[in-house]
C-alpha positions in Angstrom: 95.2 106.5 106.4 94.7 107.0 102.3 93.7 110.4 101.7 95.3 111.8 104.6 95.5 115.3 104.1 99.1 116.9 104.1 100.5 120.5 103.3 103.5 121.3 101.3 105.8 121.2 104.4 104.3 118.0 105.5 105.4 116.5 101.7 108.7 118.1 101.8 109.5 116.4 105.3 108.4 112.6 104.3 110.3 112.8 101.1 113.5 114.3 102.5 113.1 111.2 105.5 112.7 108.7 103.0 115.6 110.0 101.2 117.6 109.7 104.0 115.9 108.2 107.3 119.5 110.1 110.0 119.1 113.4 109.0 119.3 115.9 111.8 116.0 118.1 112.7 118.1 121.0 111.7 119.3 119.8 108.5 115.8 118.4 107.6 113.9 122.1 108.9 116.7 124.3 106.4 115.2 122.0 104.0 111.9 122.2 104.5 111.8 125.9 104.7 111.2 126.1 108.7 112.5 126.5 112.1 113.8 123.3 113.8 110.6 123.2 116.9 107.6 123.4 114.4 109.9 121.0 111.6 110.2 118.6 115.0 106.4 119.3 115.8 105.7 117.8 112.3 108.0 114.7 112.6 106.5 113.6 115.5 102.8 113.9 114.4 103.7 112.5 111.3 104.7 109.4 113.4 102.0 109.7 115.8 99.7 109.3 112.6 101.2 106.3 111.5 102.3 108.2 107.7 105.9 107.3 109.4 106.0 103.3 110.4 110.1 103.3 111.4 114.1 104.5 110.5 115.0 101.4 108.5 119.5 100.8 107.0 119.2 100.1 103.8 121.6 96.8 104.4 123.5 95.3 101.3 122.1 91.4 101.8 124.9 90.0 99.5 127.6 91.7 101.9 126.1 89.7 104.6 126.1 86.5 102.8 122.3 86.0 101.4 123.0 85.3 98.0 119.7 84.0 96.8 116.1 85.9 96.4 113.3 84.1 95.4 109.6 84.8 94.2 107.3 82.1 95.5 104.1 82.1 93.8 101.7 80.0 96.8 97.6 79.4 95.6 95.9 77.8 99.0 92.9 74.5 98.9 91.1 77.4 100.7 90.0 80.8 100.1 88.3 81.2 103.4 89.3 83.8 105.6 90.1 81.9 108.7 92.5 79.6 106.3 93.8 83.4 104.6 94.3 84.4 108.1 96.3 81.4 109.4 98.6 81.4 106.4 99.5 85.0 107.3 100.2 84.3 110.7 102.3 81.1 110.3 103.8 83.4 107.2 105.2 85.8 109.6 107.1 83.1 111.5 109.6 82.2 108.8 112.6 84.4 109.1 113.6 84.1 105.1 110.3 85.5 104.1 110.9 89.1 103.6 107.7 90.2 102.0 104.2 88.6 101.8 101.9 89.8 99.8 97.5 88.6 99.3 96.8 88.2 95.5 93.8 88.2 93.4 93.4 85.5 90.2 95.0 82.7 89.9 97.8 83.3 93.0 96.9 84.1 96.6 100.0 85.0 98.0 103.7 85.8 96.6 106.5 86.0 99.0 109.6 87.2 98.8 112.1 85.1 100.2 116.3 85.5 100.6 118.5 82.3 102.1 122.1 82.1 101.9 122.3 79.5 99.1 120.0 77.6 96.9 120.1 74.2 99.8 118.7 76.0 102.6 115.9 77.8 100.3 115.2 73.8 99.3 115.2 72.9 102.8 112.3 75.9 103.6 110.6 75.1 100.8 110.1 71.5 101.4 109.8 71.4 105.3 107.8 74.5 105.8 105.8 76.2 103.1 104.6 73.5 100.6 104.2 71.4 104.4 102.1 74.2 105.8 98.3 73.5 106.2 96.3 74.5 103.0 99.0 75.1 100.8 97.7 73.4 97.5 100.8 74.8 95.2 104.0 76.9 94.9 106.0 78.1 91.7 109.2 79.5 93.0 110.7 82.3 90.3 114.8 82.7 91.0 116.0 86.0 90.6 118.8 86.5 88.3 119.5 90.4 88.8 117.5 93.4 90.0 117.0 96.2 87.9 115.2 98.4 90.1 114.3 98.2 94.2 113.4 101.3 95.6 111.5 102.0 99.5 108.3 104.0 100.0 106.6 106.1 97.5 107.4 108.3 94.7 106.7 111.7 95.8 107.2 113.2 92.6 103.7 111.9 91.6 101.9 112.6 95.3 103.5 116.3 94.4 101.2 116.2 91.0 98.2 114.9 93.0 98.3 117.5 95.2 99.0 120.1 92.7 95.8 118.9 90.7 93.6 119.3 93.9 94.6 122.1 95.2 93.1 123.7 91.8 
């Protein structure tokens, strides 16, 4: 998918969707700069591609309760793939990890996790990731406030990009 190539229009349209995932075709071709069938034409190659994964709320987790966020910082007794492999997999079992991300140095994976309160992110800590298979050590970071958490991609700097090779 990297270095897909992408028009103008096409650029215009995923930044206006990330912006905001429910506008209407119409809204979203006046935009763009053209008519609604070709705009909805787009939209759905776009998804067919895969440069558009899903329509996502951006949902408040503190309204709904989930008070804590946490960085855990996990290095595995194994590099090997198959041991990579089956972390990932049991990773994407446990509903408080949001976000799972392979390292390199000294960390192999972070995760970003969010619990209710500080006792049930104990309870997941001790019963299922430093219990999982391979799991040799995990730093856990608190998070105090977030300064900055923004979806996607910048466009303003894929705009530059594609300014500078289209010279």
């Amino acid at each position: 998918m990297a270095g897909t190539k992408l028009d103008p229009i096409d650029r215009k349209i995923l930044a206006e969707l990330q912006a905001d995932g429910r506008i209407t075709n119409v809204e979203l071709s006046r935009r763009v700069g053209i008519s609604a069938p070709p705009c909805l034409r787009r939209v759905r190659a776009l998804e067919e591609s895969g440069l558009i994964r899903g329509y996502h709320a951006d949902i408040d987790m503190r309204e709904l309760g989930f008070e804590v966020m946490v960085f855990a910082m996990v290095g595995l007794s194994s590099q090997a793939e198959a041991d990579l492999t089956a972390f990932e997999n049991r990773v994407r079992g446990w509903p408080l990890v949001r976000e799972c991300h392979m390292l390199n140095g000294e960390i192999d994976f972070i995760l970003k996790c969010v619990a209710p309160d500080l006792s049930t992110f104990q309870r997941f800590l001790t019963e299922e990731l430093t219990a999982a298979p391979k799991v040799a050590s995990v730093k856990t970071s608190l998070v105090i406030r977030c300064a900055k958490d923004l979806p996607a991609v910048p466009f303003e700097i894929v705009e530059e990009r594609a300014r500078g090779r289209d010279r």
